[in-house]
N, C-alpha and C positions, 0 to 999 in steps of 0.2 A: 449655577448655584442651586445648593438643591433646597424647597420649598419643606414648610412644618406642613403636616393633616391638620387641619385646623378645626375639621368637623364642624362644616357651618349648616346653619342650618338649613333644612329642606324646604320649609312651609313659606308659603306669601306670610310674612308677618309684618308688612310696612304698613303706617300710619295713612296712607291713600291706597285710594283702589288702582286694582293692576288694570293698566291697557292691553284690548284685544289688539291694537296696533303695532305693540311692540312684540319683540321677541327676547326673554328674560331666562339668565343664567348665570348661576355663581362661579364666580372666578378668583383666581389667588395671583398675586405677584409679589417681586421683592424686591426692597430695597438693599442700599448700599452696606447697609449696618448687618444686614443679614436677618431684619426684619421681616415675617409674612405676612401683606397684606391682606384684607379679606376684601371683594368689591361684588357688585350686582353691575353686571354688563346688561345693557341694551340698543337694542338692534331692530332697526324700524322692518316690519314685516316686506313689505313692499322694494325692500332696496335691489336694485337689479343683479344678479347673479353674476357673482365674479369682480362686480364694479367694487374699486376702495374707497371708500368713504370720509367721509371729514369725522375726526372724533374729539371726544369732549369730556376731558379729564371733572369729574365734580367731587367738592368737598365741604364741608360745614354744616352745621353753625359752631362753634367751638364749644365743645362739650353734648353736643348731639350726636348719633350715629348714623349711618344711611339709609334706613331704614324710615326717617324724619325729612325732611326738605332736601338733601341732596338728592335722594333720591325721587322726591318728585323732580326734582329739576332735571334731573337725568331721563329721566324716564318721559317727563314733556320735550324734551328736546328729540327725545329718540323719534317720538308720536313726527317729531317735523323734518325728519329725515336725517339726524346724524345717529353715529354709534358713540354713544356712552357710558361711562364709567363713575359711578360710585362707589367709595370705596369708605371706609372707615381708614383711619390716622394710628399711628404706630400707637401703640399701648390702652387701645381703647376700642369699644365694641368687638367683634369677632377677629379682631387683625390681633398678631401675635404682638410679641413686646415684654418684658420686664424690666422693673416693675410697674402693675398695672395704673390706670389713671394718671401718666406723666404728658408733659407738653412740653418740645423744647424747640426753640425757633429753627435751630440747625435741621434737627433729623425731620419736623414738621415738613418744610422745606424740601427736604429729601425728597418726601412722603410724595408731592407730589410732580417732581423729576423724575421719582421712578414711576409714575403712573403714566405718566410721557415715555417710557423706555417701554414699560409694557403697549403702551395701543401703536406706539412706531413699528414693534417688531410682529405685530398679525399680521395676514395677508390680506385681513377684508379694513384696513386700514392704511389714506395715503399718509405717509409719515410727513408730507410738505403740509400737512395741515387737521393740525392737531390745536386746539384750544384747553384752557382751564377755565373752570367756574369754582371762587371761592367764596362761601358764603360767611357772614357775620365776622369771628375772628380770623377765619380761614379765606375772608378776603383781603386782609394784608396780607397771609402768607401766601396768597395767590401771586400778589404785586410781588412781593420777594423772588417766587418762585420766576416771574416770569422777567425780571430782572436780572437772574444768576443764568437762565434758560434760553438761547435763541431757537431754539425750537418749538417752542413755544411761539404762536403767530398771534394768540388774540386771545386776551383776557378779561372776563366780569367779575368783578368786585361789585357782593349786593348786601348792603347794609353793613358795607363792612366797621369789625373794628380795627384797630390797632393794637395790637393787644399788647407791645410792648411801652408802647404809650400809657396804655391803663394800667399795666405795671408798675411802671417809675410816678406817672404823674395821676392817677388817680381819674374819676369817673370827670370830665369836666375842668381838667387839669386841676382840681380841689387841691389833692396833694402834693404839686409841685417846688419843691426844695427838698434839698438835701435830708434837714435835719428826717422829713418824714418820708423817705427814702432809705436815710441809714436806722430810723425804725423797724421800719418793715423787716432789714435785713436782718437786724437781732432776732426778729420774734422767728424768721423762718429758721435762722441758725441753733435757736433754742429746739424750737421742732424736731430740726436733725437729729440730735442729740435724743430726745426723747425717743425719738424712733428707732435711732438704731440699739439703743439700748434696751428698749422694749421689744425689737424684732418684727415691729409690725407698721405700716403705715396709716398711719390717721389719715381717715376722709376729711375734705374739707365740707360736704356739707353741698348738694344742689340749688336748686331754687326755692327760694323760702318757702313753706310750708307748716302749717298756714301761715296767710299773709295778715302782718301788722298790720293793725289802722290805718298807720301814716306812712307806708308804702308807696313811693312812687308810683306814678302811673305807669313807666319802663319796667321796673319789678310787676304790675300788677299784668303786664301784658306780657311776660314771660312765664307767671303763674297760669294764664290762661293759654297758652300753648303747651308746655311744657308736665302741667299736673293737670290735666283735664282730658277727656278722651280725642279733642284735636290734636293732639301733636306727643302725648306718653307712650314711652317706648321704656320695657323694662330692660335694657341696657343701655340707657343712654343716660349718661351723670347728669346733664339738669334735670331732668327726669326722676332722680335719685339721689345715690349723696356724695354724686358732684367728683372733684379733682383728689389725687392725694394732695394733701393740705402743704405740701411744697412743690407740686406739681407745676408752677409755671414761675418758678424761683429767677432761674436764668432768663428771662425777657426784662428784668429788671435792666441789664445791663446790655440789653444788644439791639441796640432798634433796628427795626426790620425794612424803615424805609428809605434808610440812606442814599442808596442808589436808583430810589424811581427816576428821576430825572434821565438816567442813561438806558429807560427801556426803549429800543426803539418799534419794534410790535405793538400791536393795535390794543387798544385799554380802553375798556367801559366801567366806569363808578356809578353806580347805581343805588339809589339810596330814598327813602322815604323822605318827603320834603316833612314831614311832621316828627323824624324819629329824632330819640335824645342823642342818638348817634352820629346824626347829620354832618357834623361838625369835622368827623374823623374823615369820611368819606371828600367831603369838601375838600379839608386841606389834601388828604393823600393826593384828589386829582390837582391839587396846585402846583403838585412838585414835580408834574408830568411832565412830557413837551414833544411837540411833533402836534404834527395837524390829522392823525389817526387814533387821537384821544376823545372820548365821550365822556361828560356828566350828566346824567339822567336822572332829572328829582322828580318824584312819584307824588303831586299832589295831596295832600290829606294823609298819607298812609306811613304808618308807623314802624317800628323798628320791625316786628314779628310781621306783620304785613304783606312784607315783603318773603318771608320763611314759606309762606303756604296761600297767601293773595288775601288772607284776614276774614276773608269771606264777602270778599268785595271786589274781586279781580284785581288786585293790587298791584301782582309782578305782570310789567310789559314786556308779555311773553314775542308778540309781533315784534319789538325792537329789539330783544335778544337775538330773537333769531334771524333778524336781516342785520342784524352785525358781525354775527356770524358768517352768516353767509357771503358775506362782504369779505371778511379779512381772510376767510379759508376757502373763499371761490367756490362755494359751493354750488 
């Protein structure tokens, strides 16, 4: 299948500093949809010539690009010996897609099965041991991915959400019933309507800015990643303004974690034992099973924390990496 030019860009322009340990290149791949994705490959300097490596599909935080925390995480992992992949998600940051700013659990999902097809089919990659790492909402679609996926051998979920949970039932199951479900769907059904009639898509709108008085403390710690020089990225929707404003329409109706239970590949839930998100990551690893599952709660450290270590060493980077290298023999 043949690939878009996507013209990505040249320059280091990620939210961390580039490691002299890695070795860093833009790459393209595609999905099933005939989607081109856009990634930042990393390849630990040192890896011995010829040998194929364990590789490490990375994605998230939902509505971030790779440029932000997947790709540190990509890029720390490389620093510890595997090849890595960052990649931005169909319709968002430099990966092609129309129309722009959509989410949808199916082709999300895709997104990163074809990133498993792309690092199976390099030569400096063993295809028996390939990993995912999804971050925030992109770590349930990780658990989905590695649910639909057996090639897929070992997965971290870090901070994850749920996101079609937060869909149907609101931040904290608030909104769970019908009646403010079939809400939701009128105001988004009215949306359509205005859009297509107007020919244009309405933003929904990033992360608050400025922030209200009585702004959660979860709001106010995504205002300080997100719109401050730790973590802004000028194409990255929280960052900016955010989803098209029906952009994650369809999670309302398809939850994504019906079948954890039948993954049987190695699973780490990792999560801030302080985040307002705790809750999601909890239950997803409820629904697990097998004795090559992990829950990992991060004392003190919060939802965003976990995205970049908070400035406290947050993400345990030693545990990621010996559970990697546990499930993918490295």
């Amino acid at each position: 299948m043949s690939e878009k030019n996507l013209g990505l860009t040249a320059e280091w322009d990620k939210t961390f500093p580039k490691s002299a340990s890695t070795h860093h290149e833009k790459v393209t791949f595609h999905n099933r949809y005939g989607i081109t994705l856009a990634a930042d490959l990393y390849r630990p300097r040192d890896a011995a010539a010829g040998a194929p490596l364990a590789a490490i599909a990375v994605c998230g935080p939902f509505g971030a690009v790779k440029e932000q925390c997947a790709g540190l995480y990509a890029q720390t992992l490389a620093e510890r010996g595997f090849l890595t992949l960052a990649f931005d998600p169909s319709f968002t940051g430099e990966s092609g897609g129309e129309p722009r700013y959509m989410a949808s659990p199916d082709i999300n999902t895709e997104d990163f099965l074809a990133a498993v097809d792309y690092l199976s089919c390099r030569d400096d990659v063993d295809a028996e041991r390939v990993g995912i790492v999804g971050i925030c909402g992109w770590g349930g679609l990780a658990i989905n991915a590695a649910a639909l996926d057996p090639r897929v051998k070992a997965t971290v979920a870090s901070t994850m959400y749920d996101m079609s949970r937060i869909a149907a039932k609101g931040y904290f199951d608030e909104a769970d019933s019908a009646e403010a479900r079939q809400a939701q769907r009128r105001a988004l059904a009215e949306q359509r309507s205005r859009d297509y009639a107007s020919g244009t898509y309405e933003r929904a709108g990033g992360v608050v800015d400025p922030l209200p008085a009585d702004a959660p403390q979860f709001v106010r710690d995504y205002h300080d990643y997100y719109k401050t020089a730790r973590g802004y990225h000028p194409r990255s929707l929280n960052s900016n303004e955010g989803w098209n404003a029906i952009g994650t329409q369809s999670f309302l109706n398809q939850p994504i974690l019906a079948y954890a239970d039948e993954i049987e590949s190695a699973v780490m839930v990792l999560h801030g034992a302080a985040a307002h998100s705790c809750y999601m990551g909890e239950d997803a690893f409820s629904r697990l099973t097998g004795d090559n599952k992990e829950l990992v709660l991060v004392p003190g450290a919060t939802h965003t924390d976990l995205y970049d270590g908070g400035g406290k060493g947050a993400i345990p980077w030693d545990k990621i990496q010996g559970f990697f290298e546990k499930y993918l023999q490295q």
